[in-house]
N, C-alpha and C positions, 0 to 999 in steps of 0.2 A: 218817136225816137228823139230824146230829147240831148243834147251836147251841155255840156256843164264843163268849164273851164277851169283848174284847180292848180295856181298856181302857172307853172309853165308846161302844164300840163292838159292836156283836150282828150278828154275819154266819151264815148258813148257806146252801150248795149247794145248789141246785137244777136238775133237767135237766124243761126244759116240753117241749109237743108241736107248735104251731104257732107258724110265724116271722110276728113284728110289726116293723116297722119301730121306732125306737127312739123315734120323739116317740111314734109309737100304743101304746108299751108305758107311757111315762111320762103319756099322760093315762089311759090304762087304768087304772094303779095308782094314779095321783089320786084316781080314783074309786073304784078299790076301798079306801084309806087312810081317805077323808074319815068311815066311818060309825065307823070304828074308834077315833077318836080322839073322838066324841060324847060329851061329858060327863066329858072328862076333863082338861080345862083343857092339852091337849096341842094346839100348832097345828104342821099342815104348814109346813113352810118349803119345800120341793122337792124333788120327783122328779128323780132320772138315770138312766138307763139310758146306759152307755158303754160302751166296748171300750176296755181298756188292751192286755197282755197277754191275759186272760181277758175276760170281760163282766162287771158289775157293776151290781145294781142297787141305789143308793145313797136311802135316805130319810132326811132331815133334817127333825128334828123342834123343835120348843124348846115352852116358857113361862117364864109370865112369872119363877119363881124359878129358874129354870134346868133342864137337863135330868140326867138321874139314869140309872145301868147298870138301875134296874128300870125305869124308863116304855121305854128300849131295848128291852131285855126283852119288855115287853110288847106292843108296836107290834110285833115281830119275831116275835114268836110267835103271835098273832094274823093278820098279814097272811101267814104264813105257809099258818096252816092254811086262808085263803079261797085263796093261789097253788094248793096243793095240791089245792084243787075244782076252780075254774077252768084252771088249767095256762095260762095267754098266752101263753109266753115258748118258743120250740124252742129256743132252744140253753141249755148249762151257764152258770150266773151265780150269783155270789154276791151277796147278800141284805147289805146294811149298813143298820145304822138307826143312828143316829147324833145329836147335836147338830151343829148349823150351824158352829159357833164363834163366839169372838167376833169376829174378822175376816170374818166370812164377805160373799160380795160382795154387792151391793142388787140383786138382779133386777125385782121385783116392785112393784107399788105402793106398798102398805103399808111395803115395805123404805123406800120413799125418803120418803114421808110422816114415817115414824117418825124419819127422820134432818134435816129441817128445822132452820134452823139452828144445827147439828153441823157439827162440821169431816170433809171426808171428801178420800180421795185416790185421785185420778182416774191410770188408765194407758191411753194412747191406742197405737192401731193403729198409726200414724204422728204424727210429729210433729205438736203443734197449737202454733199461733206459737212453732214452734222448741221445744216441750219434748215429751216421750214420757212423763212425767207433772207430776202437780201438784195440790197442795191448796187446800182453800176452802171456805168457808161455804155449805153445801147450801139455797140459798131454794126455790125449787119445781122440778119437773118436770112434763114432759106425757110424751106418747106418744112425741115424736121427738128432744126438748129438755129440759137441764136447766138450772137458772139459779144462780148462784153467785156468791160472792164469792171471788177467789183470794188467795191469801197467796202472796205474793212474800216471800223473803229475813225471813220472822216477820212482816209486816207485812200484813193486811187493805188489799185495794185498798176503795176508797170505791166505783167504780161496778159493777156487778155483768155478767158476760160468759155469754151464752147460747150452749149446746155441743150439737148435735145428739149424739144419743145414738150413732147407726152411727159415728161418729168414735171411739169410748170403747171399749176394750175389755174394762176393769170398772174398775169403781168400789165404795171399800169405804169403811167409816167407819173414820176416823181412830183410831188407838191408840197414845198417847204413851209409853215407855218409860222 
């Protein structure tokens, strides 16, 4: 089992022995991530397990000064050797540990709390009053709803428009170029 570093990226191959469904693989590895990063100022940002081509099981990491090819490294080689006890996974899947980005999209709580009044940019499933996206001041979120301010044309609307979230197909924080 050989680790090759690409970038800021740490992948390695792995062939497990029982099939898990893919949410069960990603809260499995939650838990199996969460001890590993104890005391190391390193937070989860998100488990995937996907099927592109191949299977791929993606961990995104970050803190607060940024993420580094050794905290990679070490997340990868560590959850490595607990995959290697455990085995969860039947099929072949490569192993990515990674930082989020700076685009990376707001899933989680914490993601949307952190971006309160931040400009962020919304892409919808289908059109919502006529756009398939759009920017705006992130006021709050719940469970099903977010609340915003949009910018029309550079301009900040004054009253604020609340967006079920199953309308959204993500949503990322803003980055001006």
């Amino acid at each position: 089992m050989g680790a090759k570093p690409a970038l800021s990226l740490y992948w390695i191959i792995f062939t497990g022995s029982e099939a898990m469904k893919h949410e069960e693989v990603e809260k499995f590895i939650t838990e199996l991530v969460m001890p590993i990063l104890e005391d190391t100022g390193i937070t989860l940002v998100d488990v995937e397990y996907v099927r592109e081509k191949d299977w791929y099981l993606r961990i995104f990491i970050d803190k607060p000064e940024g993420i580094e090819i050794d905290d990679c490294q070490f997340v990868s080689e560590k959850l490595a050797e607990v995959l290697d006890e455990k085995d969860p996974i039947k099929e072949k899947y490569y192993l990515e540990v990674s930082s989020p980005g700076i685009d990376r999209p707001l899933k989680k709580d914490n993601d949307f709390s952190a971006n309160y009044g931040k400009k962020v940019d919304i892409q919808f499933f289908t059109p919502f009053e006529g756009n398939k996206e759009l920017s705006g001041i992130l006021l709050t979120h719940t469970g099903t709803d977010i609340e915003l301010k949009r910018i029309l044309k550079g301009k900040e609307e004054k009253n604020p428009v609340k967006i079920e979230r199953k309308l959204i197909s993500m949503i990322r924080p803003h980055i001006d170029f």
